[in-house]
N, C-alpha and C positions, 0 to 999 in steps of 0.2 A: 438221352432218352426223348426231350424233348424234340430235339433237331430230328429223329429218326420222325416224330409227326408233320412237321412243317412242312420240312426236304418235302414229302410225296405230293402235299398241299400246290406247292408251288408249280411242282410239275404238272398235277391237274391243271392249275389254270393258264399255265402255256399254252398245252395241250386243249383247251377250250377258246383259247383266245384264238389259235391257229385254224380249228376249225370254222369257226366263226369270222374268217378272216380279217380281223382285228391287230394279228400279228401275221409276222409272213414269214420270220427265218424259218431253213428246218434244222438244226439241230440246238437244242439246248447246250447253254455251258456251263463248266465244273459251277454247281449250287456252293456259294461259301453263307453259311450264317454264323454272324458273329456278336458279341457281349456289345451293344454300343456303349459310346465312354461315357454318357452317362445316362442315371436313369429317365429323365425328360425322353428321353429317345427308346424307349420300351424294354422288351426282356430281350430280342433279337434284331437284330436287320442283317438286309439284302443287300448287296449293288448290280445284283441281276440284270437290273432296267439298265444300266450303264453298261455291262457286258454284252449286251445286245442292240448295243446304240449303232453299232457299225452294218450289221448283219442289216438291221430294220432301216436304219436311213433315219430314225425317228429320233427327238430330242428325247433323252432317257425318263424327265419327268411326266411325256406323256407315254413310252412306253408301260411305266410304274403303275401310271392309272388304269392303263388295258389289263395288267396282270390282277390288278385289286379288283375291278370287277369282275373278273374269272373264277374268285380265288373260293373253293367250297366253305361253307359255314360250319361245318360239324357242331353240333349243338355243347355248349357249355367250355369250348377253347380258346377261342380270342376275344376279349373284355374289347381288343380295335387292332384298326391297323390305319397308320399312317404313312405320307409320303411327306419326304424329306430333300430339301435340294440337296445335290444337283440329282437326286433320281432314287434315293435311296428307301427302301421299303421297308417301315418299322410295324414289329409285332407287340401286342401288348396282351399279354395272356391274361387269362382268368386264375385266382386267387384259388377258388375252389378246383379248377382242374388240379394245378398243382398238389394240391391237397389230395386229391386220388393218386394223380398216379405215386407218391412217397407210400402206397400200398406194396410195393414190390421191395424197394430197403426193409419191408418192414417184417412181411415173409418169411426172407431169409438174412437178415443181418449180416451174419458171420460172410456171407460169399456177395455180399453185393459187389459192383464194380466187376467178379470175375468177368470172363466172358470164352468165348469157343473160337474167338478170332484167328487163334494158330493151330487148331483143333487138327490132326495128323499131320503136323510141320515139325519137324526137329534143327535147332539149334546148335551150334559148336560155338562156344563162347569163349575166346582166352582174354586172358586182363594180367594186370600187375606184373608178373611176368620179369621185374627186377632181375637183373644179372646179382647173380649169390657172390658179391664182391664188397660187399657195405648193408650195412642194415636199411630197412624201408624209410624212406624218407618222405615229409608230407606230399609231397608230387603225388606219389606211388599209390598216398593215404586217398589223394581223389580219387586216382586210377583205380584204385580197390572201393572206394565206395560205388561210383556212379558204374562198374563195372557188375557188383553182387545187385544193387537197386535193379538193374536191369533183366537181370537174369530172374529175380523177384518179379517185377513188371512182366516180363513175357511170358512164365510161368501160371501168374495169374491171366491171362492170355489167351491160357491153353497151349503153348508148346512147350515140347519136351526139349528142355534145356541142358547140356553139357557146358560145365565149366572146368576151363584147363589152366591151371599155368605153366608154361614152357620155360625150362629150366636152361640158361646159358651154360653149360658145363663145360665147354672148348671153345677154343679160341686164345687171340692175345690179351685180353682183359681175365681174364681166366686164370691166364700164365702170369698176369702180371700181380694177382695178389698170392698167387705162389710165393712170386719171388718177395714180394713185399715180405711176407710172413719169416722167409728165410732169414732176410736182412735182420728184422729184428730182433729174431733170435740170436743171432750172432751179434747183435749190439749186446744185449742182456747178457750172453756169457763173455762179454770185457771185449771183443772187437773194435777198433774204433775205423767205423765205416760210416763214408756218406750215403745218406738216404736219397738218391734220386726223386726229383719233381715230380715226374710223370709216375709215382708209386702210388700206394696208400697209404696215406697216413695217421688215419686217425687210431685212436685208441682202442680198438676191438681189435685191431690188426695185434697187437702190443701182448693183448690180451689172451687172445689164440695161442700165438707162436710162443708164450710162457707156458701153456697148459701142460700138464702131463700126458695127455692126449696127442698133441702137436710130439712130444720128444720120443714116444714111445712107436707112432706110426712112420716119424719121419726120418728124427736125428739118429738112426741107431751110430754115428759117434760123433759125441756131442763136442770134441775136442778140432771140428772140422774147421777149416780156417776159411776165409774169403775165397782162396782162387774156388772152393765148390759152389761159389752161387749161383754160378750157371751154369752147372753140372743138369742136363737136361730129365735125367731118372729123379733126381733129388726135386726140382721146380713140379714138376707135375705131380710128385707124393706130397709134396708142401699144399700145392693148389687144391689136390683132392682133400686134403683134411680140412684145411683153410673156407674154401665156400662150403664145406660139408656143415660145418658148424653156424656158417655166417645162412646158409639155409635153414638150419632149426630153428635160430632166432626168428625167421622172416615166416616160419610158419607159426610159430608162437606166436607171434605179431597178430599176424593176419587173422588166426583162433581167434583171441582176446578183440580182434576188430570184426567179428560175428562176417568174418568170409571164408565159409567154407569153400574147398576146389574137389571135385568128384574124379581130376586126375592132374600128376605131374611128369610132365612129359619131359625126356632128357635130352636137351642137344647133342651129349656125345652117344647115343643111341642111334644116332644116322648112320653113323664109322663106323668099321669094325672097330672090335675094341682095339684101345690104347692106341688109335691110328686117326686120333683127329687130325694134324698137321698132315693129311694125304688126300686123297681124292680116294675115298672108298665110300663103302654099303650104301645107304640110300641116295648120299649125295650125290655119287660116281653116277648109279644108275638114273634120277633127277637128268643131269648133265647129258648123258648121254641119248637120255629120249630127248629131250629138247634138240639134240644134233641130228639126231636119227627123223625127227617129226617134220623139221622145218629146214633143219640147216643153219638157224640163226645163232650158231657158237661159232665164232671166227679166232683165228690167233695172229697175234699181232706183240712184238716187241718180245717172243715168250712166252705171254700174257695169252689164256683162254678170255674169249669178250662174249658177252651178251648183247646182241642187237637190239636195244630194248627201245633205238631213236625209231623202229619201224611198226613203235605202238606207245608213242606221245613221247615216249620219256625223251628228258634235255638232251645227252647224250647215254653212248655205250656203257655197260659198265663192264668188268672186272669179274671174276666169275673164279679162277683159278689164276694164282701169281705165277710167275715167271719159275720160282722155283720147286712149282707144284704144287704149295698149300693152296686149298680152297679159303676165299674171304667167306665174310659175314652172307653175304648174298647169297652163296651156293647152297650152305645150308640152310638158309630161309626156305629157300626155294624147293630144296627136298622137304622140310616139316610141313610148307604149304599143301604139295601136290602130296604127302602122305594123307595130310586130314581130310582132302578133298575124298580120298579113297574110301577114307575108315568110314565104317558105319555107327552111324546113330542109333538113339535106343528104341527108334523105329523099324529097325534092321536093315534099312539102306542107310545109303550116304545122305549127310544132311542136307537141307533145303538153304538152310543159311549158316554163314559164316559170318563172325564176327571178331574184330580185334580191335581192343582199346589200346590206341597208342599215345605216345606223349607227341607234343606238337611239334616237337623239333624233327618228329620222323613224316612231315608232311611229302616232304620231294620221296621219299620212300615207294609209297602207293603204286605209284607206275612202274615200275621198274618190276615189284612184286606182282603184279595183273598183267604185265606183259610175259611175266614167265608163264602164270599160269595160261593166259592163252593159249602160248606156241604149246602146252602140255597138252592142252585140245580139253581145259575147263572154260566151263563159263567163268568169267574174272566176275560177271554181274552178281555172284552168289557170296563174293565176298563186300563186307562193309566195313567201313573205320569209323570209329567214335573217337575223335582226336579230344585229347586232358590239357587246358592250358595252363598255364603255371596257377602256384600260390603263392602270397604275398601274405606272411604272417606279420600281425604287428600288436601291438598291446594300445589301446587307444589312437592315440596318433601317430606311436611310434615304432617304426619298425625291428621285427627281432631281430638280431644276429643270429650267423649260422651257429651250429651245435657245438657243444664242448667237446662233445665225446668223438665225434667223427671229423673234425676240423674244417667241415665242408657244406653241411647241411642240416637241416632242423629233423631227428629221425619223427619216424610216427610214433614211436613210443611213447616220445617223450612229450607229445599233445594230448596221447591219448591219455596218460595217467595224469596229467593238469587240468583239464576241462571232461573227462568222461568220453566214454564210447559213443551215448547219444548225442551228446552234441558235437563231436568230432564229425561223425555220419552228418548229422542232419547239414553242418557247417559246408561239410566238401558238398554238400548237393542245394548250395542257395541260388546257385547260379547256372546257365548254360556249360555247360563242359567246355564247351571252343573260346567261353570268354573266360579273361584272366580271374584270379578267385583274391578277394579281398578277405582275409581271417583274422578277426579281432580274436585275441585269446580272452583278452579281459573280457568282452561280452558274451562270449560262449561260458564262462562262469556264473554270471548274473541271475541270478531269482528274480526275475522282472517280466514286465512286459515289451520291456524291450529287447530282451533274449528272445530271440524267434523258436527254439525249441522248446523254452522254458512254456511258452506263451498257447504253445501250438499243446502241450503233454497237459496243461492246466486246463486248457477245456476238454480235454477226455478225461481229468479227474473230477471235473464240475460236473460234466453229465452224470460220472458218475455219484459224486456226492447225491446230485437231486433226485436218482432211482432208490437211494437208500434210505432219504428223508422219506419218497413217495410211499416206499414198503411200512415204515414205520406208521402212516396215518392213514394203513390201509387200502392203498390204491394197489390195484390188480397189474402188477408189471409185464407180466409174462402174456398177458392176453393183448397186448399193443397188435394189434393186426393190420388197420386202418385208422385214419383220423375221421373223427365223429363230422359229420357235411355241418361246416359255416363255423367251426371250433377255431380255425384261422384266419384272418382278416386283417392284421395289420400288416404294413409294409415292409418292415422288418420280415415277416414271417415268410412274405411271397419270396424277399431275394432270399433266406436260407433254404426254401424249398427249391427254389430255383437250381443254388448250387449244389444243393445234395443230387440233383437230379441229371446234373452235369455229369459226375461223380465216371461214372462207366465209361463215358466218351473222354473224359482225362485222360484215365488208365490204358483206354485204348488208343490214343493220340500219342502214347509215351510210349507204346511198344512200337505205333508205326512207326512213331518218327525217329524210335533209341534217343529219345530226349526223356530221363527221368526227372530231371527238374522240375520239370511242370506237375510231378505229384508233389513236393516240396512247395510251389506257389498257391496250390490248391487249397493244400491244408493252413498255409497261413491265412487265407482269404477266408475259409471259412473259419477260421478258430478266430478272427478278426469280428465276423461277423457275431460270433454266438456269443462272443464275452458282453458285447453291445447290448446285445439283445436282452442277456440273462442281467446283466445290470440294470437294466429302466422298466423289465417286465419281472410283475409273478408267474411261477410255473404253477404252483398246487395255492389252493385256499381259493379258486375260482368256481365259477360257474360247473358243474360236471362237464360238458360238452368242450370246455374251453380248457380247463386241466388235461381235460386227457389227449387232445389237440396238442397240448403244445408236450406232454408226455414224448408223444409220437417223433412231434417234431425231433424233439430233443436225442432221444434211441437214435433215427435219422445219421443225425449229427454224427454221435459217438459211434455208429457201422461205419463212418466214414473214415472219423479221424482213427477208431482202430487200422482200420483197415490199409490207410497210408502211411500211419509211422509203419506198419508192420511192411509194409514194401520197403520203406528205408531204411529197415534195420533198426529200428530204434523201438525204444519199451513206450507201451502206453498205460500210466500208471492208473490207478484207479486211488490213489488219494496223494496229496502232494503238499 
């Protein structure tokens, strides 16, 4: 809010210093203002004068002074401004500006932060998206938070958001907890077979293929011996009941981890039915308009090839095998150019697309935007949020993978040892592209050192101090504005400050699909207001100055509600 006043400030005095010919480039560039590191250096600076050091020919410290003599005074908003080597132009706001403009938090509470940024833009979001082969695992647990946070953030935004997750139904990893499932049944009724490496192994696998479920859909005779394990009728009724269940768990999951999906879309949905191992229904026709559009399907060794080195990617890939089946790619490539088709709940097709992938599908990207070009889409309208791994450990020491699954730590089993809030808040402390450090121990802790404990406690302090205020009388509900000069200490200008930031967060984390940064925000200020509320009184002052920092404090708590509730997480009101 504040930068939406300076930004135009700055261009005035360009634009005056130009006239004046004082400056000579013509065009201004990108305006950046940023938090300097510290406060000796004001509430904002520039390096303007350095961005224009080339253009002007001028040394950027005396550029900086031409801009500062230019720059309008608007009555009651900059307390100064200085310049700073090698060029850099710092602002130092006034105390009571700030103090007005916290008039707008104060308004409407509940929607501050929103904004109209995506206002008739519609979204296709898919996330987590696990193959129904093993239950969700922490990976999945990032991919699921910073995926729903996002769809949260854009939503407050203003676009109308679609979230999907795409269901792996066919394929060989499909087939192969089929088979897995078969084996172990047939262990369990006295078989003695080895379990192949390349299977499933863990325990839920064990657990299925004992059900009554598994014996009544699949085994109708249960006296079957080995040579049926790779009877191909039997592997795919195995498979179908086997992820059928290993998906109910992964939506329980995902329920219990507060992410809902508004659709699940099925990979064997491309096929005709029961004809995934073939080049049919969407896929075939995907395939064939790529042949039909460009010509860039080539065959070679047998092999259907995608030209994909004649739009970045390394090499060719694979597209249809030698013996007809379609790989992983082909049907990608038909689910992509479907979504690109479907309409949004604007009634056309969406404006963006989005997929959270895990990092290992980095070399992916190309290969996937090269199809949709030759399809004759914009590939620009799709975007990746790549999830880097987690790294669970208990203090110093790292966990081992899970009991249950013999392979990996599930989400389950985090979410019901440290809680749904701090699970969410945990997956989103960091950038999504960087690795995720997860103390279990600490995400348990009542402390200040627990980041979410820290961050829910001062949205329970605010509210503690509105119920004290009600008790002795003070008018809560009429906080409209802060009373002129009720603020004045230094503490109080940086919390106004960052309440004030608060919208251009929000709106930074939808441009940039960086939800993290409402996660650093609210620690920054929940950092700030325990400070504050520990070495100041709120109530038993002055009137003018009570109800000053009354304001302040509402402020506060629109905010901090307003960020856990983009991350999913509760903002308690007593703790």
């Amino acid at each position: 809010m504040v930068r939406e006043i300076l930004i135009p400030m700055l261009k005035e005095a360009f634009e005056a210093a130009r006239k004046k010919g004082a400056l000579t480039a013509e065009e201004l560039p990108p305006l950046i203002l940023e938090n300097p590191p510290s406060e000796e250096f004001g509430d904002y600076s520039t390096n303007l004068a350095m961005l224009l050091a080339r253009a002007e020919r001028k040394p950027p410290m005396v550029i900086a002074e031409r801009l500062r003599e230019h720059l309008p005074a608007p009555d009651g908003v900059l307390a100064e401004v200085r310049i700073e080597r090698p060029g850099f132009l710092n602002f130092y706001l006034k105390t009571e500006f700030l103090a007005r403009q916290l008039a707008t938090a104060l308004k409407d509470p509940d929607n501050f932060g929103r904004s109209g940024l995506g206002e008739g833009q519609s979204v296709h979001l898919e996330f987590v998206s696990a193959n129904p082969t093993g239950p969700l695992h922490v990976g999945h647990g990032r991919g699921a938070a910073v995926g729903d946070c996002l769809a949260r953030v854009l939503e407050a935004s203003g676009y109308g958001v679609r979230r999907e997750y795409y269901i792996n139904d066919a394929g060989a990893q499909w087939r192969t907890a089929g088979r897995s499932a078969l084996l172990r049944r047939l262990q369990q009724e006295g078989f003695r077979i080895e379990f192949p490496e390349d299977h499933y192994p863990g325990d839920y696998i064990k657990a299925i293929s004992a059900s009554a479920e598994f014996a009544r859909e699949v085994l109708w005779d249960i006296r079957m011996g080995p040579e049926r394990v790779d009877d191909e009728e039997l592997i795919r009724a195995s498979a179908t009941v086997t992820c059928r269940e290993i998906l109910r768990q992964i939506r329980r999951d995902l329920e219990e981890f507060r992410v809902p999906f508004d659709e699940w879309y099925s990979e064997s949905s491309l096929y005709e039915e029961g004809k995934t191992d073939a080049l049919t229904g969407k896929v075939a026709e995907a395939i064939e308009a790529i042949q039909t559009k460009t010509s860039k399907i080539y065959e070679k060794d047998g092999a259907k090839w995608l030209r994909s080195t004649d739009y970045g990617d390394e090499k060719d890939r694979v597209v249809v095998r030698e013996d007809g089946r379609p790989t992983y790619l082909a049907s990608d490539i038909a689910y992509h150019h479907d979504k690109f088709r479907r309409r949004g709940p604007l009634g056309r097709p969406f404006d963006l697309l989005i997929n959270v992938w895990g990092a290992d599908h980095h070399g992916y990207l190309p290969r996937v935007r090269a199809a949709l070009e030759m399809l004759g889409h914009d590939p620009q309208r799709l975007r990746i949020v790549f999830i880097q791994f987690v790294n669970l450990k208990r203090g110093d020491e790292p966990v081992s993978m899970g009991k249950r699954t013999g392979e990996f730590v599930e989400l389950a089993e985090v979410v019901k040892e440290v809680g749904v809030d701090a699970a969410r808040f945990f997956f989103l402390l960091r950038s999504a592209d960087t690795t995720l450090e997860f103390d279990l121990d600490l995400a348990k802790q009542q402390s200040s050192e627990n980041p979410v404990y820290y961050v829910q406690y001062a949205h329970a302090r605010t509210a503690s101090l509105f119920r004290q205020a009600e008790e002795q009388g003070h008018a809560i509900e009429g906080l409209r504005e802060v009373p002129a000069g009720g603020l004045s200490l230094p503490e109080e200008h940086r919390i106004a400050r960052a309440v004030l930031e608060w919208p251009g967060t929000v709106r930074m984390a939808a441009e940039r699909l960086e939800p993290h940064h409402i996660t650093f925000a609210l620690m920054a200020l929940a950092k700030q207001f325990h400070a504050y509320y520990n070495r100041h009184r709120v109530l038993g002052q002055e009137v003018a100055v009570t109800r000053a920092r009354l304001c302040l404090a509402r402020c506060v708590q629109a905010v901090l509600k307003s960020g856990l509730g983009l991350l999913g997480v509760s903002a308690p009101d007593q703790m």
